[in-house]
N, CA, C and O of each residue as an XYZ file, in Angstrom:
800
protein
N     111.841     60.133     58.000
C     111.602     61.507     58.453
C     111.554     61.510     59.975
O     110.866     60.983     60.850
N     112.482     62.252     59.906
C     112.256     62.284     61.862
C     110.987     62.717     62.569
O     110.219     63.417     61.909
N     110.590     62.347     64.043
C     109.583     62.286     64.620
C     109.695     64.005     65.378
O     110.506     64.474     66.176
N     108.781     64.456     64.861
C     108.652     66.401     65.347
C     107.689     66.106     66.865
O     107.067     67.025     67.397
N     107.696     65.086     67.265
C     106.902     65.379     68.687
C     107.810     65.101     69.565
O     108.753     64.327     69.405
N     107.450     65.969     70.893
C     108.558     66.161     71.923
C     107.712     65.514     73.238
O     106.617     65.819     73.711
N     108.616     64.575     73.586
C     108.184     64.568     75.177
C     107.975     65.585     76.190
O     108.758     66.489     76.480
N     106.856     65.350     76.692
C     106.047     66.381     77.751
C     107.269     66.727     78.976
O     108.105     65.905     79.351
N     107.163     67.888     79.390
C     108.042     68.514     80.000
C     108.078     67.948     81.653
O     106.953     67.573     81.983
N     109.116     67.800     82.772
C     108.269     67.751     83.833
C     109.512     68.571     84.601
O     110.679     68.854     84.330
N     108.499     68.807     85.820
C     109.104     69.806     86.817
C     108.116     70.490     86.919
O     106.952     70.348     86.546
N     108.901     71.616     87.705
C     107.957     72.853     87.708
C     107.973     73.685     86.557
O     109.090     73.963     86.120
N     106.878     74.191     85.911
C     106.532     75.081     85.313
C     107.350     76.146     84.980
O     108.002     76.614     85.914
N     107.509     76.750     83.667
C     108.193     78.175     83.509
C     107.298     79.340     83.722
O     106.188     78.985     84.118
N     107.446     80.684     83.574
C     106.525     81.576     83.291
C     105.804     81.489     82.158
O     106.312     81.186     81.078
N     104.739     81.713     82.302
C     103.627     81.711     81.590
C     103.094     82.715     81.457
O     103.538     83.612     82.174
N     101.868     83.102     80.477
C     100.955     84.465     80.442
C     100.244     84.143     81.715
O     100.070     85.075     82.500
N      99.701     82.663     82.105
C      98.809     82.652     83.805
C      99.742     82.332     84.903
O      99.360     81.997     86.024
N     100.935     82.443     84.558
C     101.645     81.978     85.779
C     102.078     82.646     87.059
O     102.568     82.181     88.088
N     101.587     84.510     86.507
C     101.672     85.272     87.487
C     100.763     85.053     88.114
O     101.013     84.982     89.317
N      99.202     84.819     87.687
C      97.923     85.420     88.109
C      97.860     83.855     88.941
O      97.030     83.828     89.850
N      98.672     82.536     88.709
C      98.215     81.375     89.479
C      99.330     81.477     90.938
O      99.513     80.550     91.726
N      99.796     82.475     90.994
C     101.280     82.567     91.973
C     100.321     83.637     93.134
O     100.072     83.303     94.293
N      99.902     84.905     92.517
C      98.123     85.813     93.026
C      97.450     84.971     93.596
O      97.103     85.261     94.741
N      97.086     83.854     93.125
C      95.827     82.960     93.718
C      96.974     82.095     95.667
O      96.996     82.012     96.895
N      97.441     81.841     94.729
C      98.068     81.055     95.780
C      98.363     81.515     97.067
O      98.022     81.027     98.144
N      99.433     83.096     96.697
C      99.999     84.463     97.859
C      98.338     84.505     98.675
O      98.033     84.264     99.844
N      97.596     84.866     97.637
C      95.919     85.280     98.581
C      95.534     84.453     99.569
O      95.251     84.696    100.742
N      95.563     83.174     98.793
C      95.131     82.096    100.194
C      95.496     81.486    100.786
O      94.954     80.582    101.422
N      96.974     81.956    100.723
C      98.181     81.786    102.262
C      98.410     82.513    103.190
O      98.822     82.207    104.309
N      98.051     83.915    102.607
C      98.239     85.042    103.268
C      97.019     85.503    104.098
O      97.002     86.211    105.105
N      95.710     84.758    103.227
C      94.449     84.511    104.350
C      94.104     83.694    105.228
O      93.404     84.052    106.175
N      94.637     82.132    105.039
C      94.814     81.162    106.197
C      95.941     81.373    107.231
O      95.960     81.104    108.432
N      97.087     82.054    106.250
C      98.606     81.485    107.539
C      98.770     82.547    108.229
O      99.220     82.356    109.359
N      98.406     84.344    107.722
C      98.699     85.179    108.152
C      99.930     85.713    107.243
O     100.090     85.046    106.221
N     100.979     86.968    107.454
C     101.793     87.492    106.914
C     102.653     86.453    107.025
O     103.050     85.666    106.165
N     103.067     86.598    108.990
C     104.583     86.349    109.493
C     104.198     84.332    108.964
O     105.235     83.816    108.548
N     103.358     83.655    108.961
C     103.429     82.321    108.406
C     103.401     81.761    107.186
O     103.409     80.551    106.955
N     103.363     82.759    106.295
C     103.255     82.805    105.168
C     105.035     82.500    104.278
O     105.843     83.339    104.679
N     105.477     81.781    103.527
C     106.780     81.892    103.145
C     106.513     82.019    101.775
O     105.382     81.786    101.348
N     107.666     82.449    100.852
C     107.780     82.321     99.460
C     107.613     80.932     98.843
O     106.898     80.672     97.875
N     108.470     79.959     99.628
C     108.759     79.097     98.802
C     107.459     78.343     99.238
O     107.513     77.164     98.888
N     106.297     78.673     99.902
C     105.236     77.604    100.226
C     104.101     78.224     99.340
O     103.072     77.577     99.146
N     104.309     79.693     98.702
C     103.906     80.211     97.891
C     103.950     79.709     96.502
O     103.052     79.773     95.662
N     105.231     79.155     96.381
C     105.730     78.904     95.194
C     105.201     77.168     95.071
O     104.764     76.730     94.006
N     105.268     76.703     95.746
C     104.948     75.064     95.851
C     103.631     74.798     95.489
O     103.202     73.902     94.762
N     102.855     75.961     96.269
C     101.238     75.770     95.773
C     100.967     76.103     94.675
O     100.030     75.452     94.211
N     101.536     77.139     93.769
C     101.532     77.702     92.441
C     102.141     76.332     91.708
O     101.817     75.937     90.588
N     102.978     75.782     92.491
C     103.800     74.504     91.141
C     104.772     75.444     90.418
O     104.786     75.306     89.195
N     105.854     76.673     91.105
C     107.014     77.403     90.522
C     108.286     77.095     91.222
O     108.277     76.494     92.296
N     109.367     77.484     90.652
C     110.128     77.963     91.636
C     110.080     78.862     92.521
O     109.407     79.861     92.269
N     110.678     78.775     93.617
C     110.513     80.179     94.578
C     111.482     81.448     94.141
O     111.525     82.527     94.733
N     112.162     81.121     93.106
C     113.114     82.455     92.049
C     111.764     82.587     91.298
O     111.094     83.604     91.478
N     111.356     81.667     90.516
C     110.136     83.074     89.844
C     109.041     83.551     90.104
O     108.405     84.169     89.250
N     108.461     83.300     91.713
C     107.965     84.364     92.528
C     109.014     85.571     92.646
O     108.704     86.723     92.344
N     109.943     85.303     92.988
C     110.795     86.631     93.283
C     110.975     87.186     92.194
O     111.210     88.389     92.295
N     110.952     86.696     90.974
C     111.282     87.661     89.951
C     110.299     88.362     89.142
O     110.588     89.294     88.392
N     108.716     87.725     89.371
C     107.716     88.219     89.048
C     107.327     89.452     90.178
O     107.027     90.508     89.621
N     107.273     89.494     92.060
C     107.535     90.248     92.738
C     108.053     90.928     93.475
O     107.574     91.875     94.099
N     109.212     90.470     93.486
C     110.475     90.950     94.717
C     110.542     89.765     95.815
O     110.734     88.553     95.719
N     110.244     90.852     97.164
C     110.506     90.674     98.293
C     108.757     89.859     98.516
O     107.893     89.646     97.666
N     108.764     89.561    100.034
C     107.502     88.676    100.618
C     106.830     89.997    100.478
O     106.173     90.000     99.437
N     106.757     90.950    101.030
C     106.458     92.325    101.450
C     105.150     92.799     99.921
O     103.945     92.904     99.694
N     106.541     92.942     99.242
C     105.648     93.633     97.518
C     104.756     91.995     97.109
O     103.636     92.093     96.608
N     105.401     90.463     97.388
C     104.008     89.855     97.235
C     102.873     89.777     97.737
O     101.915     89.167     97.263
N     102.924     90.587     99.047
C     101.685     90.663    100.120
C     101.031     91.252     99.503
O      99.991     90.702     99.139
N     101.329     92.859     99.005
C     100.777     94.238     98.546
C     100.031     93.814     96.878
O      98.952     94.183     96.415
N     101.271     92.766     96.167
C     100.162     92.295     94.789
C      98.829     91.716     94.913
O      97.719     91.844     94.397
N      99.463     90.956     95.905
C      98.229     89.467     96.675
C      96.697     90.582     96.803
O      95.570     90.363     96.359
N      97.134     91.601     97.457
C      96.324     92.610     98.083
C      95.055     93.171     96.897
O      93.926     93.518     97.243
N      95.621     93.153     95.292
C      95.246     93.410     94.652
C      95.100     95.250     94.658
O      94.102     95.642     94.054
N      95.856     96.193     95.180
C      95.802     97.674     95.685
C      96.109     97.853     94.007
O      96.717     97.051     93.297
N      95.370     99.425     93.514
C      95.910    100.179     92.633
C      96.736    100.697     92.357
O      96.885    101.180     91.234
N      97.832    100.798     93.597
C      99.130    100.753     93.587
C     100.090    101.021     94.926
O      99.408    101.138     95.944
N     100.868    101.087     95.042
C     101.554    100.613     95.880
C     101.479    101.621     97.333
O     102.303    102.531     97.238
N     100.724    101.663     98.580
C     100.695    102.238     99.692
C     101.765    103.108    100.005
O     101.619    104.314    100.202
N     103.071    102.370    100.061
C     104.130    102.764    100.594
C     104.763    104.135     99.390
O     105.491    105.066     99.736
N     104.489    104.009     98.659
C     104.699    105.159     97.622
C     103.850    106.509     97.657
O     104.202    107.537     97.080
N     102.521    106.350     98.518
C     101.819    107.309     98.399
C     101.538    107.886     99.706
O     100.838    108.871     99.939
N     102.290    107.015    100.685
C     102.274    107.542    102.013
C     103.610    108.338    102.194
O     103.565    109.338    102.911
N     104.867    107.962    101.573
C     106.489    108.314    101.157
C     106.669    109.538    101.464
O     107.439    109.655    102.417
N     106.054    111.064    100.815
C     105.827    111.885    100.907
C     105.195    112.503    102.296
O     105.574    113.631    102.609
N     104.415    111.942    103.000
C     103.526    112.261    103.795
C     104.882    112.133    105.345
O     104.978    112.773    106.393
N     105.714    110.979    104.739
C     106.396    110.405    105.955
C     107.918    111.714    106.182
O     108.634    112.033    107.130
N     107.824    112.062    104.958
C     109.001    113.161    104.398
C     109.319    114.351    105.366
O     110.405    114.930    105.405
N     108.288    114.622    106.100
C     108.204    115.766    106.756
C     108.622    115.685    108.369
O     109.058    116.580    109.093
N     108.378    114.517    108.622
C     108.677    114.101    110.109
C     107.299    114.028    110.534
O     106.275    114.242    109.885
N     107.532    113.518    112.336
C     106.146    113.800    113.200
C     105.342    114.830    113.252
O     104.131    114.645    113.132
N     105.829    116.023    113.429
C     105.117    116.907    113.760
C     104.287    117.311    111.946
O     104.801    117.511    110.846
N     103.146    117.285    112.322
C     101.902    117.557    111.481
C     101.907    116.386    110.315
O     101.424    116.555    109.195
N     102.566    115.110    110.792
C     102.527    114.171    110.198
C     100.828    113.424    110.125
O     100.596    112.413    109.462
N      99.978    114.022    110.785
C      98.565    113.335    110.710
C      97.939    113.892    109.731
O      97.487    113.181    108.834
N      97.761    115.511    109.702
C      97.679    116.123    108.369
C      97.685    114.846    107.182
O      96.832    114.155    106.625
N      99.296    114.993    107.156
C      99.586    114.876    105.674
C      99.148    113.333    104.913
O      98.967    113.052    103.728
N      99.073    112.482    106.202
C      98.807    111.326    106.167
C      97.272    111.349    105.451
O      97.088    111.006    104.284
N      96.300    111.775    106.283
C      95.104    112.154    105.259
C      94.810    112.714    104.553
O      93.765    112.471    103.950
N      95.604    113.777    104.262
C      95.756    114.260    102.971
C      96.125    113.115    101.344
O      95.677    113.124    100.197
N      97.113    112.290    102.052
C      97.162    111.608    101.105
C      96.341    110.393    100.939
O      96.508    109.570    100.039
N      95.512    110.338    101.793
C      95.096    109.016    101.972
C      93.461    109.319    101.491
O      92.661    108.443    101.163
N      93.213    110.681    101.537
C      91.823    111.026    100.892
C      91.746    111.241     98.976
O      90.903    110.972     98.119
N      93.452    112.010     98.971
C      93.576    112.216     97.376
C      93.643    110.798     96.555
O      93.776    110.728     95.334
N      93.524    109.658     97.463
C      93.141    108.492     97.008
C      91.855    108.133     97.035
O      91.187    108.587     96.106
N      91.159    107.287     98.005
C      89.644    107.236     98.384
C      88.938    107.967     97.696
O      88.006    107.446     97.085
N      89.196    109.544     97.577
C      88.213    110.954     96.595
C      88.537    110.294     95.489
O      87.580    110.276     94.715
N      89.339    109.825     95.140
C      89.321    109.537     93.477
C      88.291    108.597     92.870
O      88.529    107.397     93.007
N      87.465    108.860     92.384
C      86.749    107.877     91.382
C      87.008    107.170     90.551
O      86.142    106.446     90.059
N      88.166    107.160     90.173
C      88.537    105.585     89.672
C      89.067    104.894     90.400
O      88.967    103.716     90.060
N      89.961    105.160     91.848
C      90.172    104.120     92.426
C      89.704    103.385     93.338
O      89.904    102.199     93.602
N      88.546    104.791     94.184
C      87.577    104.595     95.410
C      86.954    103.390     95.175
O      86.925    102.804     96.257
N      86.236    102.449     93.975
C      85.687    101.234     93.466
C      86.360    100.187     94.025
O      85.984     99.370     94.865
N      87.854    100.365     93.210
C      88.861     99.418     93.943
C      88.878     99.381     95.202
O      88.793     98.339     95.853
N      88.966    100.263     95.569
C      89.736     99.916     97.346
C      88.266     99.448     98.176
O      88.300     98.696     99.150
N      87.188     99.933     97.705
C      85.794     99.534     98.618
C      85.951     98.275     97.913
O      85.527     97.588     98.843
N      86.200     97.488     97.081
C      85.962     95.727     97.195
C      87.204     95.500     97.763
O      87.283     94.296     98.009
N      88.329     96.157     98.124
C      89.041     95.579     98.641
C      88.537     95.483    100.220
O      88.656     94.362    100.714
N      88.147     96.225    100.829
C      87.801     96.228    102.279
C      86.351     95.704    102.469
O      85.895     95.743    103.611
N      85.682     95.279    101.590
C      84.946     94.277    101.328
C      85.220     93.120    101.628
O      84.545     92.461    102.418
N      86.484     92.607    100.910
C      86.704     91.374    100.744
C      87.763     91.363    102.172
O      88.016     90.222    102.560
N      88.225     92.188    102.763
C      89.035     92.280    103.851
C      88.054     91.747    105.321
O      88.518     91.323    106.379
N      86.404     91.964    104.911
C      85.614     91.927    106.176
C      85.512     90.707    106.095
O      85.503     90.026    107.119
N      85.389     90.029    104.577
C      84.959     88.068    104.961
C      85.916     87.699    106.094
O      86.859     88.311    106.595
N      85.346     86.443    106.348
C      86.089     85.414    106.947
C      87.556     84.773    106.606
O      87.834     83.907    105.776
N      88.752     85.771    107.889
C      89.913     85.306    107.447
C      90.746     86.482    106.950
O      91.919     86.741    107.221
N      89.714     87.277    106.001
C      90.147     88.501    105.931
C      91.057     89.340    106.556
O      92.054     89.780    105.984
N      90.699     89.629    107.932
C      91.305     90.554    108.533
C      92.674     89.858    108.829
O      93.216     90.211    109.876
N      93.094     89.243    108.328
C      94.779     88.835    108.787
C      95.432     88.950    107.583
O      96.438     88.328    107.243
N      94.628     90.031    106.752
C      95.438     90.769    105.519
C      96.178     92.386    106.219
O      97.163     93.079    105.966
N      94.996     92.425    107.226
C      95.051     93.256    107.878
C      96.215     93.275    109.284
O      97.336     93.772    109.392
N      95.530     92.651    110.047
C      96.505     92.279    111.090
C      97.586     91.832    111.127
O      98.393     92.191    111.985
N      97.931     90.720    109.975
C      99.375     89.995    109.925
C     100.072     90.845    108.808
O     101.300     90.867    108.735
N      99.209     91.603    107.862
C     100.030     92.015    106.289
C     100.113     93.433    106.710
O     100.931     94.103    107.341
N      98.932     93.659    106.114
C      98.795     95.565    106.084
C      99.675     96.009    107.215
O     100.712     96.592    106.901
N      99.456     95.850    108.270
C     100.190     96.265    109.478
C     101.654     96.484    109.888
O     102.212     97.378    110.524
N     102.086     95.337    109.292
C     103.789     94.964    109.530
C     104.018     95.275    108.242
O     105.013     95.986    108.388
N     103.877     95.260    107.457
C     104.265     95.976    105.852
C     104.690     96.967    105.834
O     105.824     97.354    105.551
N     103.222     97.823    106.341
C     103.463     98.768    105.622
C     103.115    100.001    107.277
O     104.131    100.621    107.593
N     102.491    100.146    107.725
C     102.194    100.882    109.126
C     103.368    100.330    109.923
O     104.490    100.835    109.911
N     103.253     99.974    110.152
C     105.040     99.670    111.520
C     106.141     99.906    110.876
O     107.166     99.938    111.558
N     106.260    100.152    109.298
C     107.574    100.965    109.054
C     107.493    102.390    108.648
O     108.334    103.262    108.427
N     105.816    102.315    108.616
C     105.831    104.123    108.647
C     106.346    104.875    109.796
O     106.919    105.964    109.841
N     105.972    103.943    110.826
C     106.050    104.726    112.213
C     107.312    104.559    112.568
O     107.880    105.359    113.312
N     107.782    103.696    112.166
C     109.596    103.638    112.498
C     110.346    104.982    111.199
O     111.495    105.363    111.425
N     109.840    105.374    110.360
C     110.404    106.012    109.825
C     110.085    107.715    110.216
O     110.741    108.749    110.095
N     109.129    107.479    110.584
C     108.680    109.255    111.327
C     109.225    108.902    112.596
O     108.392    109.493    113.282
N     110.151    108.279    113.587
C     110.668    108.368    114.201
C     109.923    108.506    115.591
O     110.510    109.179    116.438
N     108.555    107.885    115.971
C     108.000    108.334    117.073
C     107.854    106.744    117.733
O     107.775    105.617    117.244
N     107.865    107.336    119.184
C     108.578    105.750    120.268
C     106.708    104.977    119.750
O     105.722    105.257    119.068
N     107.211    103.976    120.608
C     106.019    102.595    120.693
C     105.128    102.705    118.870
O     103.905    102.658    119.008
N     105.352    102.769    118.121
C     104.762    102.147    116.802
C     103.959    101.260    116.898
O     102.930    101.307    116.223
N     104.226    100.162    117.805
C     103.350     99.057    117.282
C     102.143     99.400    118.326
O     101.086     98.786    118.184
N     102.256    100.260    119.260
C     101.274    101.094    119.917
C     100.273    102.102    119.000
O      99.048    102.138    118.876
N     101.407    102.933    118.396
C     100.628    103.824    118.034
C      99.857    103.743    116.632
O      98.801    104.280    116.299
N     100.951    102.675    115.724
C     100.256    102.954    114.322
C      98.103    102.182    114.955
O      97.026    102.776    114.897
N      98.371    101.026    115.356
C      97.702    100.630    114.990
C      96.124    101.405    115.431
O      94.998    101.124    115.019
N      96.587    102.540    116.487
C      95.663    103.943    116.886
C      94.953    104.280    115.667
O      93.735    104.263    115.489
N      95.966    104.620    114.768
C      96.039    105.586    113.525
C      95.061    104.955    113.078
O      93.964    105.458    113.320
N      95.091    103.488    112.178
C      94.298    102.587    111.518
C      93.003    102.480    112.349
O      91.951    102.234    111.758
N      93.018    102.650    113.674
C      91.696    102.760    114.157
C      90.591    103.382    113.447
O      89.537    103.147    112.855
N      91.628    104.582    113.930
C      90.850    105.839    113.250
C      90.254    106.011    111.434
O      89.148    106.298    110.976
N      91.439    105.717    110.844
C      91.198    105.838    109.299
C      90.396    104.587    108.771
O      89.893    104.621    107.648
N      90.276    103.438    109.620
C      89.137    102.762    109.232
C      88.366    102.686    109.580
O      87.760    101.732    109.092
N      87.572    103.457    110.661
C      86.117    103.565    111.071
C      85.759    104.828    109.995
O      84.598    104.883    109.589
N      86.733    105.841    109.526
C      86.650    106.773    108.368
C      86.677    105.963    106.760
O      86.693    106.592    105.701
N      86.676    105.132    106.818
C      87.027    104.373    106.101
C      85.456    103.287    105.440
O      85.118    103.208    104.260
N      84.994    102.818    106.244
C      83.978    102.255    106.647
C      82.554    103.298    106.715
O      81.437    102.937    106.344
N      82.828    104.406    107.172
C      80.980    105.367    107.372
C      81.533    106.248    106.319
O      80.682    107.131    106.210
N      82.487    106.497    105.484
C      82.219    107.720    104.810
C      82.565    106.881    103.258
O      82.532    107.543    102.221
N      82.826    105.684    103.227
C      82.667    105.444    101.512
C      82.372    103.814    101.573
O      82.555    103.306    100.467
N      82.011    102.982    102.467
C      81.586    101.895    102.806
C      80.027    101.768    103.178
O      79.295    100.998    102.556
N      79.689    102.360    103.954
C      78.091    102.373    104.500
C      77.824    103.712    104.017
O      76.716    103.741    103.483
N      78.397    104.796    104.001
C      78.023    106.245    103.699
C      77.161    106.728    104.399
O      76.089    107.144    103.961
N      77.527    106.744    105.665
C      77.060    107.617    106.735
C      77.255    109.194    106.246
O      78.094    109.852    105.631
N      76.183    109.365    106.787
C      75.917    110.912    106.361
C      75.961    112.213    107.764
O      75.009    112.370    108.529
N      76.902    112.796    107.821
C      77.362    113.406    107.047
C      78.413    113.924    106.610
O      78.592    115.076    106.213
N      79.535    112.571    106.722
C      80.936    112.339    106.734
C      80.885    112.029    105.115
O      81.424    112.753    104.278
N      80.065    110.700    104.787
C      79.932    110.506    103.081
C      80.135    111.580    102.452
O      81.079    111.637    101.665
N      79.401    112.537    102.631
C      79.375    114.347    101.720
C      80.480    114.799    102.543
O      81.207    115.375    101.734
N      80.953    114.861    103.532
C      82.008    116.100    104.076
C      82.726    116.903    102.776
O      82.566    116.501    101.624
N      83.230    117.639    102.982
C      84.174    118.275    101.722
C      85.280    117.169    102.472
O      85.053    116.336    103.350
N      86.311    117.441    101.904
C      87.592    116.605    101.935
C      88.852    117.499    103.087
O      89.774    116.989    103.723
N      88.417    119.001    103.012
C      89.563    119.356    103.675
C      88.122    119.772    105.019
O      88.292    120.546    105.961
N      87.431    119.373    104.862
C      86.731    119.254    106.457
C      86.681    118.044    107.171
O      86.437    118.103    108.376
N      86.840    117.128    106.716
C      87.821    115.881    107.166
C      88.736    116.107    107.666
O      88.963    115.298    108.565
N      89.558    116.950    107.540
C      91.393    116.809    107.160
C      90.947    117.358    108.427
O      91.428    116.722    109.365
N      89.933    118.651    108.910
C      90.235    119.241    109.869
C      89.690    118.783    111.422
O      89.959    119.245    112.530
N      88.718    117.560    110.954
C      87.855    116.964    111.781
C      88.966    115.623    112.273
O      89.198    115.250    113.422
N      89.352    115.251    111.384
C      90.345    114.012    111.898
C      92.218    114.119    112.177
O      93.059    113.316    112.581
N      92.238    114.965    111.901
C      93.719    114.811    111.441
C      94.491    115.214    113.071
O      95.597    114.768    113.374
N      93.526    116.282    114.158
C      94.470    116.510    115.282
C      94.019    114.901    116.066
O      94.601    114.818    117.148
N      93.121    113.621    115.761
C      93.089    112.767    116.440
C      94.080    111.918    115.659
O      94.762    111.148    116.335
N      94.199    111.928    114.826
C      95.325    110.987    114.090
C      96.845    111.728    114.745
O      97.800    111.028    115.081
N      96.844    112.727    114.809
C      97.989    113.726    115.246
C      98.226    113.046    117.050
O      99.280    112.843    117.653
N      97.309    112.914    117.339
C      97.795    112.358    118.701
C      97.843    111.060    118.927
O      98.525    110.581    119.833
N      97.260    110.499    118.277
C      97.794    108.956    118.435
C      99.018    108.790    117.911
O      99.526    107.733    118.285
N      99.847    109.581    117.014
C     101.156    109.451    116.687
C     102.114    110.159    117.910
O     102.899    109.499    118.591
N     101.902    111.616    118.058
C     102.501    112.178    119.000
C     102.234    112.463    120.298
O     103.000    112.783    121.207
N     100.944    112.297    120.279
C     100.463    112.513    121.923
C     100.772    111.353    122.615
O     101.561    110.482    122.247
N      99.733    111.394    124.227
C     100.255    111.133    125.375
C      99.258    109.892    125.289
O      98.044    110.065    125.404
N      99.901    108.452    125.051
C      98.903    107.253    124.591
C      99.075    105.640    126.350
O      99.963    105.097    127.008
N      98.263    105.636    126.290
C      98.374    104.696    127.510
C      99.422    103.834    127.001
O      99.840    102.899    127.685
């Protein structure tokens, strides 16, 4: 009777049910030591023990593995899309408009406060500085068409994360309670000029 046991496999690994979530582990803590721009697929893929094709085929581009890594409820660039639709002018508006019909939400507001949680540890902020930034803000601003971007977005983010931080992070009062379109009206002509106004 022939022998039904098979020699153990070697190489790298196929997909697996954990092979996405060990490829997650890996993107996270490359993308927190090396930064975005030092970060590669295939050093992604080496630490996971994959090929660097089935990172790409589980996420795309480096870009959408940053944004998984990120752990977001869904994808930034999709919910800013709309906001970018209109051009510069009253582009600050719309930007918090969309960026509150997120945060206001109670099922996702949870999410995103451990995400900027976990953004303040140590190391953190070069999810921020090297990822968030060049991702996804420096092609907003190249797509609303207004000069110096890498000037101005990072104005913008000034702003929406000190809003970010006292009104659903510490809950400073009395921004925590604001209504939502008294926000819009309190922040949006300073977001409006760091995009279009007159910036050193």
């Amino acid at each position: 009777m022939p022998s039904t046991s098979r020699a153990p496999r070697r190489g790298r690994r196929p997909g697996a049910p954990d092979t996405r979530a060990t490829i997650l582990d890996a993107a996270r803590s490359a993308f927190a030591e090396k930064g975005f721009a030092g970060t590669t697929v295939r050093a992604v893929a080496a630490a996971a023990g994959v090929d660097a094709a089935l990172v790409h085929h589980y996420f795309g581009t480096k870009d959408d593995l940053f944004l998984a890594a990120m752990a977001l409820p869904l994808d930034p660039r999709q919910v800013i899309g709309p906001a970018l639709a209109g051009g510069a002018e009253g582009a600050g508006e719309r930007l918090l408009r969309a960026f509150l019909s997120l945060w206001d939400d109670p099922d996702i507001s949870p999410v995103l406060v451990g995400i900027v949680r976990s953004a303040l540890q140590p190391g953190g902020e070069r999810l921020l500085t090297q990822g968030f930034i060049p991702v996804v803000l420096l092609p907003a601003g190249a797509a609303l068409g207004i000069d110096r971007p890498e000037v101005r977005m990072p104005l913008v983010i000034s702003q929406v994360a000190g809003l970010i931080l006292t009104r659903y992070v510490i809950g400073l009062e009395p921004i925590a309670s604001m209504p939502a379109e008294t926000v819009v009206a309190t922040y949006a002509p300073v977001v409006q000029h760091y995009l279009t106004g007159d910036v050193p």
